[in-house]
C-alpha positions as CSV (number, residue, x, y, z in Angstrom):
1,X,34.5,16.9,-28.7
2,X,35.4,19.2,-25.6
3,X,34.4,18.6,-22.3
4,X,31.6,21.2,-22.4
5,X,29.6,19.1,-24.9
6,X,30.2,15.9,-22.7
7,X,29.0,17.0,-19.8
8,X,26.3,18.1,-21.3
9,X,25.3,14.8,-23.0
10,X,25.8,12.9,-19.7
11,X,24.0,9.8,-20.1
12,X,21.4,9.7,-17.3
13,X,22.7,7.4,-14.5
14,X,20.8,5.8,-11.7
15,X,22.1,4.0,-8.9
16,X,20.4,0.9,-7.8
17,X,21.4,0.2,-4.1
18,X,20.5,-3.7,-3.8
19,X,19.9,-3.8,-7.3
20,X,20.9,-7.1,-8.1
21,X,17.6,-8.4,-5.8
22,X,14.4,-9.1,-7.2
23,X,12.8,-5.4,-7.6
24,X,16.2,-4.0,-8.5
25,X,16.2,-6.3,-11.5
26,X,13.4,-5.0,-12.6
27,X,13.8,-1.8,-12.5
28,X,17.0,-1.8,-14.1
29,X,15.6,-3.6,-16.8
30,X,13.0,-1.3,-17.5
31,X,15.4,2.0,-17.4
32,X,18.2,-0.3,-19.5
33,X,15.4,-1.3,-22.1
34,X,15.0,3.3,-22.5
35,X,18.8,3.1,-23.0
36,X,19.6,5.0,-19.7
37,X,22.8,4.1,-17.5
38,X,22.5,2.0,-14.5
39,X,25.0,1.2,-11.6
40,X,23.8,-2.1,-9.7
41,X,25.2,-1.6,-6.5
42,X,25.0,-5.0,-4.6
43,X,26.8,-7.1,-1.9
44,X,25.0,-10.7,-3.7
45,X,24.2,-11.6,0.0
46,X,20.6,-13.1,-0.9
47,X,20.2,-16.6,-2.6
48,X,19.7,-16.2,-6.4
49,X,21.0,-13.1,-7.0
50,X,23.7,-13.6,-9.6
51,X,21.3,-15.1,-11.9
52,X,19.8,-12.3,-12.1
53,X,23.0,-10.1,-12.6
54,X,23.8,-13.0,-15.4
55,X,20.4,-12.3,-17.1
56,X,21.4,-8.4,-17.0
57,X,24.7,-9.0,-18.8
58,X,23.1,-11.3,-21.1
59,X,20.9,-8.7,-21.9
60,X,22.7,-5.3,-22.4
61,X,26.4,-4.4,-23.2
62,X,25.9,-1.3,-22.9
63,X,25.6,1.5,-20.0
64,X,25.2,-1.6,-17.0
65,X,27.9,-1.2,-14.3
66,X,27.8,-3.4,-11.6
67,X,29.7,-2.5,-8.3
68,X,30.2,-5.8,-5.6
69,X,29.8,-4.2,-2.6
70,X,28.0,-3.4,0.7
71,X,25.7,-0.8,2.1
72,X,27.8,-0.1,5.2
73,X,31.5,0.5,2.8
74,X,31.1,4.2,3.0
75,X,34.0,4.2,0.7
76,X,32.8,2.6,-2.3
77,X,29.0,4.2,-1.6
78,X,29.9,7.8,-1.9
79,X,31.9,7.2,-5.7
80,X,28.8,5.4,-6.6
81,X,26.1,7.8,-5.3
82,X,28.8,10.8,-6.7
83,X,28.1,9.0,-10.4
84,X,24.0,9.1,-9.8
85,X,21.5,11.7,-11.4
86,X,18.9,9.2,-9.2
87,X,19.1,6.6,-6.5
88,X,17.0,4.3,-5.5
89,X,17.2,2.2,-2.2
90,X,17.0,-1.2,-1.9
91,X,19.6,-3.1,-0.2
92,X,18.6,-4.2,3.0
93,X,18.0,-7.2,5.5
94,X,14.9,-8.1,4.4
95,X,13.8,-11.0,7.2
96,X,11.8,-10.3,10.4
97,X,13.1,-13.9,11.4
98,X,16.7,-12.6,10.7
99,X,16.6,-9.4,12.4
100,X,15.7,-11.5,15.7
101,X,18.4,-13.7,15.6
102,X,21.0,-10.9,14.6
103,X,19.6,-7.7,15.8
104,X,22.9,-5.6,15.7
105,X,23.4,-6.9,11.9
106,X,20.2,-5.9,11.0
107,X,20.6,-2.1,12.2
108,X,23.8,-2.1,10.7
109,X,22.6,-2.7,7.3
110,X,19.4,-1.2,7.5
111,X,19.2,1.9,9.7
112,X,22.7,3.1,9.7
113,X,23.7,1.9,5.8
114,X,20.6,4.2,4.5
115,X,22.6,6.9,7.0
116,X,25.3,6.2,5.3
117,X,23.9,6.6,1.8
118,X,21.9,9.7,3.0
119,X,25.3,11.3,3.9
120,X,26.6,10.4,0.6
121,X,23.7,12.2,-1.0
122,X,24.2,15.0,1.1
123,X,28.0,15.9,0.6
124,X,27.6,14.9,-3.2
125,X,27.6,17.5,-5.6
126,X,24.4,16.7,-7.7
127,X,22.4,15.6,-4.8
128,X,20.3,12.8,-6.7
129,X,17.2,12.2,-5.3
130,X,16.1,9.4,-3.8
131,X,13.2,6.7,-3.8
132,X,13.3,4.4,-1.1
133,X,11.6,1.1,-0.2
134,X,9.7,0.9,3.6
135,X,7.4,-1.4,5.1
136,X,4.0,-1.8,5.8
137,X,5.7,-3.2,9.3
138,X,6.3,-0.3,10.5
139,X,2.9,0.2,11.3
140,X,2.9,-2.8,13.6
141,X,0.8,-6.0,14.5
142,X,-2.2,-3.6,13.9
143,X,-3.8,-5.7,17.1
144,X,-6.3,-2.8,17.2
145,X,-7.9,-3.6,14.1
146,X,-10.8,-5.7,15.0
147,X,-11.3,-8.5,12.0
148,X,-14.1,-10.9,11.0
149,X,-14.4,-13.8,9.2
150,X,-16.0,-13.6,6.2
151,X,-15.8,-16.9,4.3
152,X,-12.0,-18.0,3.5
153,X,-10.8,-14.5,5.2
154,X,-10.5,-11.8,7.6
155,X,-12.0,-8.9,7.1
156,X,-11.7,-5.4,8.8
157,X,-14.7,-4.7,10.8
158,X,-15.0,-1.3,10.5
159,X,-16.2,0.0,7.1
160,X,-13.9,2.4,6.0
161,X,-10.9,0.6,6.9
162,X,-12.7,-2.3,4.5
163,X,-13.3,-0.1,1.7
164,X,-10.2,1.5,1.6
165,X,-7.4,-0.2,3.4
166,X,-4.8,1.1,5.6
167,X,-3.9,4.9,5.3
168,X,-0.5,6.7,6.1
169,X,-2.5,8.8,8.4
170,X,-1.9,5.4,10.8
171,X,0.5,5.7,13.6
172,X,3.7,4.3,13.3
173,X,4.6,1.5,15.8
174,X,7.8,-0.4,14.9
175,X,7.5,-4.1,16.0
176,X,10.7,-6.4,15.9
177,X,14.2,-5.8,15.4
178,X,13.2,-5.5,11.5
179,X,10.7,-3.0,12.0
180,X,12.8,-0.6,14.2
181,X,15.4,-0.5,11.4
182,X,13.0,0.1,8.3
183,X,11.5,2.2,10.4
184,X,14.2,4.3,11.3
185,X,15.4,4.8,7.6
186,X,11.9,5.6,7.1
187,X,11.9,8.5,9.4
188,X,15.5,9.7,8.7
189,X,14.9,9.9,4.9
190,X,11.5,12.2,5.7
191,X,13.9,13.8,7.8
192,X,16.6,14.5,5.9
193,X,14.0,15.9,3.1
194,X,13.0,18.4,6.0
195,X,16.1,19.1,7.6
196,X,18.7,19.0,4.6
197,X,16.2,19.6,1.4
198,X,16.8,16.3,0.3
199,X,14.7,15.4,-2.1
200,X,13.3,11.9,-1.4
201,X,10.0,10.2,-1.3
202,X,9.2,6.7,0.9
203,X,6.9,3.9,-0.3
204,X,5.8,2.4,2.7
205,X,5.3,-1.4,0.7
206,X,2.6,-4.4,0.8
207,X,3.3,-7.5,-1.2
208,X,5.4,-7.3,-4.4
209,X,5.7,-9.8,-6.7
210,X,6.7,-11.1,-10.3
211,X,9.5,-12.5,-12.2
212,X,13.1,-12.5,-10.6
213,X,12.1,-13.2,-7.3
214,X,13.7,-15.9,-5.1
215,X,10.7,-16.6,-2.6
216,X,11.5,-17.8,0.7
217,X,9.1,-18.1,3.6
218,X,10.2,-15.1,4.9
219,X,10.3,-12.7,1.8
220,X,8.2,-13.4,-1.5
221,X,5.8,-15.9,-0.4
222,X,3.9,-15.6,-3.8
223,X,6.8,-16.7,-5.4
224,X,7.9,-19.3,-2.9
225,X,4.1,-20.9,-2.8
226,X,4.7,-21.1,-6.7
227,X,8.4,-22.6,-6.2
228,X,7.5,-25.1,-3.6
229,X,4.2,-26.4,-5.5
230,X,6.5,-26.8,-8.8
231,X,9.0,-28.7,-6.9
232,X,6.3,-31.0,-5.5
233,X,7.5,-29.0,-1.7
234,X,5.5,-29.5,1.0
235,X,3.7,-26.0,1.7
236,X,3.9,-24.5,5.3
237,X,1.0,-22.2,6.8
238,X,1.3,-20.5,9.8
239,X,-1.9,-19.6,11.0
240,X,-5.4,-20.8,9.4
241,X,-4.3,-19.4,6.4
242,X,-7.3,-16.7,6.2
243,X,-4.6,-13.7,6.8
244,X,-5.4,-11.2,3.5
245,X,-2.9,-9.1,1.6
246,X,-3.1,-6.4,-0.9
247,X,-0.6,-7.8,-3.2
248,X,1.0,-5.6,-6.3
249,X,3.0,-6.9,-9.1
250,X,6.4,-5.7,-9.9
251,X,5.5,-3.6,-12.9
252,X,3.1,-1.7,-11.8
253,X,5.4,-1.4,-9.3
254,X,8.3,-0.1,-11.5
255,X,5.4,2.8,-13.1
256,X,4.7,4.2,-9.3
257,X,8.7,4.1,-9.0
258,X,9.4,6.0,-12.1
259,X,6.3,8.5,-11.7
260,X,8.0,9.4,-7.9
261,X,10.9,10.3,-9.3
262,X,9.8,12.7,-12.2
263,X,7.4,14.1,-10.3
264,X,10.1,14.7,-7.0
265,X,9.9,18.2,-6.9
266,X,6.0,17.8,-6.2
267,X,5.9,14.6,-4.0
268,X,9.6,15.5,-2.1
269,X,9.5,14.7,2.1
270,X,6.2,12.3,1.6
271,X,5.9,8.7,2.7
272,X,2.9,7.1,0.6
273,X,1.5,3.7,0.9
274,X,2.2,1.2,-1.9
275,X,0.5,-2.1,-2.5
276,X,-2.5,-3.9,-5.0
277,X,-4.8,-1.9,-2.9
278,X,-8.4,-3.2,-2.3
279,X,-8.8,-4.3,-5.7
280,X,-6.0,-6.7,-5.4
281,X,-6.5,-8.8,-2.1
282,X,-5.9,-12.4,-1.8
283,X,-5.7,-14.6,1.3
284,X,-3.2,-17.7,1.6
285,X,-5.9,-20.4,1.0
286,X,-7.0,-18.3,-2.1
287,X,-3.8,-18.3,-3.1
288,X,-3.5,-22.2,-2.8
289,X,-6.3,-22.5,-4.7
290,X,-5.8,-20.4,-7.7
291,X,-2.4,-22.4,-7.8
292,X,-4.3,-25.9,-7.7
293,X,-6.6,-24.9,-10.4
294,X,-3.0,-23.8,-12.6
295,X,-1.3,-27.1,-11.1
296,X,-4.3,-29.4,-11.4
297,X,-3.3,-31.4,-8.3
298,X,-3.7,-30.8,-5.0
299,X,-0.7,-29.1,-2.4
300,X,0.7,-30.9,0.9
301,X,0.2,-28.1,3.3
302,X,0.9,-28.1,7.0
303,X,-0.4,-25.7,9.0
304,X,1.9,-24.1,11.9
305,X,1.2,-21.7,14.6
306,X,0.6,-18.0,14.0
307,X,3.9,-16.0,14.0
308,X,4.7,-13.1,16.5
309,X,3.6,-9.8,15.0
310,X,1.8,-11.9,11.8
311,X,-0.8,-9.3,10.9
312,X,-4.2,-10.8,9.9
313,X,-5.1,-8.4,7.6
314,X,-3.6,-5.8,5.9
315,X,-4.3,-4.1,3.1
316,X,-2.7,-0.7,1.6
317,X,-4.9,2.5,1.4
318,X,-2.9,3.7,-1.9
319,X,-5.9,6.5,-2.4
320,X,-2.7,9.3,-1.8
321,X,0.1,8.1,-4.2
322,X,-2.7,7.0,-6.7
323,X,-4.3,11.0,-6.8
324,X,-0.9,12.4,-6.4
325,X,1.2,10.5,-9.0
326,X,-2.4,9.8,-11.4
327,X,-1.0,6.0,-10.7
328,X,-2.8,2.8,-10.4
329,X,-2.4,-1.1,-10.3
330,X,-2.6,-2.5,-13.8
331,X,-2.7,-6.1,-13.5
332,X,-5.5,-7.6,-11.5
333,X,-4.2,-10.7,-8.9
334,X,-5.3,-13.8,-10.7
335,X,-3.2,-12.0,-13.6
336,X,-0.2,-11.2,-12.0
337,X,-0.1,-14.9,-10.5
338,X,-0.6,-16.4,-13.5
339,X,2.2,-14.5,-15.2
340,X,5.1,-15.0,-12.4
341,X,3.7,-19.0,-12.5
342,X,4.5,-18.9,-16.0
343,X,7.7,-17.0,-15.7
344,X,8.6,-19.7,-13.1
345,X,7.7,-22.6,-15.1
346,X,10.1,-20.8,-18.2
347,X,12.7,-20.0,-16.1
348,X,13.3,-23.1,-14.2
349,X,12.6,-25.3,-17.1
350,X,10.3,-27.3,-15.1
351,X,8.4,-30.0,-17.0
352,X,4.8,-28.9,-16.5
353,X,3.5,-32.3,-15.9
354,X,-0.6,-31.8,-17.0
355,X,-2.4,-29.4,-19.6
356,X,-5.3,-28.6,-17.0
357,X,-5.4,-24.7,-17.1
358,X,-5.3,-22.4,-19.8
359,X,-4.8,-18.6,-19.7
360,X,-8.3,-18.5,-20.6
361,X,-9.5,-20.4,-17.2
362,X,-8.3,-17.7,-15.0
């Protein structure tokens, strides 16, 4: 075969920054299972990881490459973005808690390795483009958003902000360490879309959950409400517990991801707001219920003092990526739950110790 026919048969690669961590996992699974290439790019920093990187290689021989290294080795980021018909960005310090205790670390890996990966992009010769992963953080505490309590929640009491969550016509306002650096990559990918002609779109996240996630307190607390309440863990809230997310699962998730990037040339230099959306709300006590009624026990939970910057309600407007990408959320809540509990239960080859719930009881 000459090299003219090879290049042209280029297998479609995409680089996964971070992509050994819980949403990297599944994407690469997905765009593995359509027999596309896929370069995990990955430091293994967070707990957990290398299981799933084992459950990868158990999985496919083929077209997985896994490069061991960091967001801030310039070195080894520019071969791996110059392989890449498509990047997407996840590697970061993912822990407000973190970010306070090691401020400089968390800029370094946030703000200045998505510079360093925008550069790579830039001086490469294909110019992949890029989907990257915000925060709903950097919209701040929202302190201005007057809540109620309705029953076992807040609620937002102005009307449209309760029918339709929070829009990305909101002003940004970066609070801790953690949000100034997700924050910055934020506005230096739009920026580099408008000053370069990158092409790159930002989904500015709410809760994300499903299998292959590690939860800590910090990061995945679906999945680390499941984990303790399997281990028989004592459960800390801080707060009352009425705070209400718009939670999304991962595969619905994956969809939005893979729509953003076949439909770049259209959605290019935009920052959209990604989450379950009204329809998918819970609040922590819900939560503990829902897993009672699938544990059919009672939890030992403690309740702590509200966090600084703990939001007590937010929930994502996703009204623009849902009309521009003709996206939306799939799996209701209770489903979603139900599904990473089960995962959990499989995957940790915990006895269950009861036959109390059913997939039908949900």
């Amino acid at each position: 075969m000459n090299s003219k026919s090879t290049t042209n048969h280029h297998n479609h690669t995409t680089l996964i920054t971070g992509g050994a961590g819980f949403i990297g996992t599944n994407l690469a699974d997905a765009l593995l299972s359509e027999g596309k290439s896929v370069i995990i790019y990955d430091n293994l920093s967070r707990n957990g990881v290398e299981k799933n990187l084992n459950w990868l290689r158990a999985k496919y021989t083929a077209n997985l490459r896994i490069e061991i290294a960091d967001i801030r080795d310039e070195v080894a980021l520019r071969e791996a973005v110059n392989a890449a018909d498509a990047v997407y960005h996840f590697a970061a310090q993912v822990a407000v808690t973190t970010s306070c205790t090691d401020p400089l670390m968390d800029f370094e890996v946030n703000a200045r390795g998505t510079i360093n990966l925008l550069e790579a992009i830039r001086q490469s010769e294909r110019q992949p483009p890029l989907v990257f992963t915000s925060t709903n953080k950097v919209y701040g505490d929202l302190e201005d958003l007057k809540v109620v309590l309705k029953d076992d929640r807040y609620a937002p009491e102005d009307a449209s902000i309760a029918a339709t969550g929070v829009s990305e016509a909101r002003s940004i306002d970066f609070h801790s360490p953690y949000g100034c650096s997700k924050g910055a990559a934020d506005a230096y990918i739009l920026d580099y879309a408008r000053t370069f002609g990158l092409k790159a779109v930002v989904f500015r996240m709410s809760c994300i959950y499903g299998p292959h996630q590690f939860g800590t307190e910090d990061q995945g607390w679906i999945a680390h409400f499941l984990i303790s309440a399997l281990e028989g863990k004592p459960l800390t809230i801080y707060g009352d517990g009425k705070q209400v997310r718009d939670i999304l699962y991962v595969e619905d998730l994956i969809r939005a991801m893979k729509i953003a990037q076949t439909q770049m040339s259209k959605l290019t230099g935009q920052a959209f707001n990604i989450g379950g959306g009204v329809n998918n709300t819970i609040s922590l006590l819900e939560l503990l219920k829902l897993i009672e009624d699938m544990q059919g026990e009672s939890l030992d939970v403690d309740f702590g003092d509200w966090r600084p910057g703990d939001q007590r309600y937010y929930v994502s407007d996703i009204r623009k990526f849902s009309n521009a990408g003709n996206w939306a959320p799939e799996l209701s809540a209770k489903e979603g739950i139900r599904n990473l509990y089960d995962w959990l239960v499989a995957f940790r080859n915990v006895p269950v110790t009861n036959n109390v719930y059913s997939r039908e009881s949900i």
